[in-house]
N, C-alpha and C positions, 0 to 999 in steps of 0.2 A: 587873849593876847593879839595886840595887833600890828602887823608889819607896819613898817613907817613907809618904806620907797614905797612899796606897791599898794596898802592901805588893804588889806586883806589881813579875815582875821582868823584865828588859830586858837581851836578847844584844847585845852589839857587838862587831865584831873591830877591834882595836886594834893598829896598828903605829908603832912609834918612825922617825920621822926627823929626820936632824939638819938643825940651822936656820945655814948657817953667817954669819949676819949678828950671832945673838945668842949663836952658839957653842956653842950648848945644843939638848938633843935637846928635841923634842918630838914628842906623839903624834897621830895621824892615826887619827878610828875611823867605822867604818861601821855603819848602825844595821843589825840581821840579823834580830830576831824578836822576838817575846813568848816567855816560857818558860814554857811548863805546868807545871801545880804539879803533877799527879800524876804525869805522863809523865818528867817533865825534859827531854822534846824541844822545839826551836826551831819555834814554831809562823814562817813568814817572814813576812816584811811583802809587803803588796801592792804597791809601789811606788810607790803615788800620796798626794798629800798631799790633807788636810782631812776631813774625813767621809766615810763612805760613806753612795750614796742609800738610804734606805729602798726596799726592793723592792715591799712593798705596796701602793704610788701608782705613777701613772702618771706615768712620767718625763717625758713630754714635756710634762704639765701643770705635776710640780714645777717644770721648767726655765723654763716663762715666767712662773711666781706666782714663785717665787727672782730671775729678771731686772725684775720689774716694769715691763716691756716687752712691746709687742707687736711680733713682726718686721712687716718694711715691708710684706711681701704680705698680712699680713692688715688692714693701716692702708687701703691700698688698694682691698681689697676688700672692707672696710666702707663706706668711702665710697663706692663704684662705687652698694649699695643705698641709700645712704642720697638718692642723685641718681636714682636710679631710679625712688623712691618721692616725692620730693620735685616730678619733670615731672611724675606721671600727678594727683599733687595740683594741680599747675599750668593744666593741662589740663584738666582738671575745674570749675577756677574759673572760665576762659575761658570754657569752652561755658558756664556761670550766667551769669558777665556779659553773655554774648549776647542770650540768652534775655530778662534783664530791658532791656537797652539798648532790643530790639525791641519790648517790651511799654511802655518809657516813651515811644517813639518813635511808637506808635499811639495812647496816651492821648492825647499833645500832637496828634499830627493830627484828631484828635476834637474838643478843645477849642478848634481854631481853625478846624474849620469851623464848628463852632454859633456863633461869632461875625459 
């Protein structure tokens, strides 16, 4: 069989079975290969449907930019830092507000003893 746009041709094996509902044979065919123009050998098909990956890139990177997803363990442990970072900023702000609590807490006992 041969493509018409691109003129590329295509092996299939083809078998006749009959249909006996509509009484009439029909054909059953199996896709086998591409066929080399210069060889005339059946190059076979790989089996699998859709594109193949570009081998150049790193697959495990095309696979979660193609899902637009990220799996759960890395959802996870983004957030693990994102809490990590989030207490020692927490804590940080505590010991500030200590510090200042204690220093307004001294001004005022200042200004009501000189009273």
């Amino acid at each position: 069989m041969t493509n018409k746009k691109t003129g590329k041709k295509y092996a299939y094996e083809s078998v006749s079975v009959w249909n006996p509902e509509l009484k009439q044979p029909r054909a059953k065919r199996k896709y086998l290969g591409v066929v080399d123009e210069e060889t005339g050998e059946i190059i076979p098909s790989s089996k699998k449907r859709g594109r193949k990956p570009n081998p150049d890139k790193n697959t495990a990177e095309n696979e979660e930019k193609a899902s637009g997803r990220r799996t759960y363990k890395k959802m996870v442990e983004d957030m693990q830092k994102i809490i990590a970072s989030r207490d020692d900023e927490i804590k940080q702000l505590k010991a500030a507000n200590r510090k200042l609590t204690s220093k307004i807490n001294r001004i005022e006992s200042i200004l009501n003893n000189d009273d």
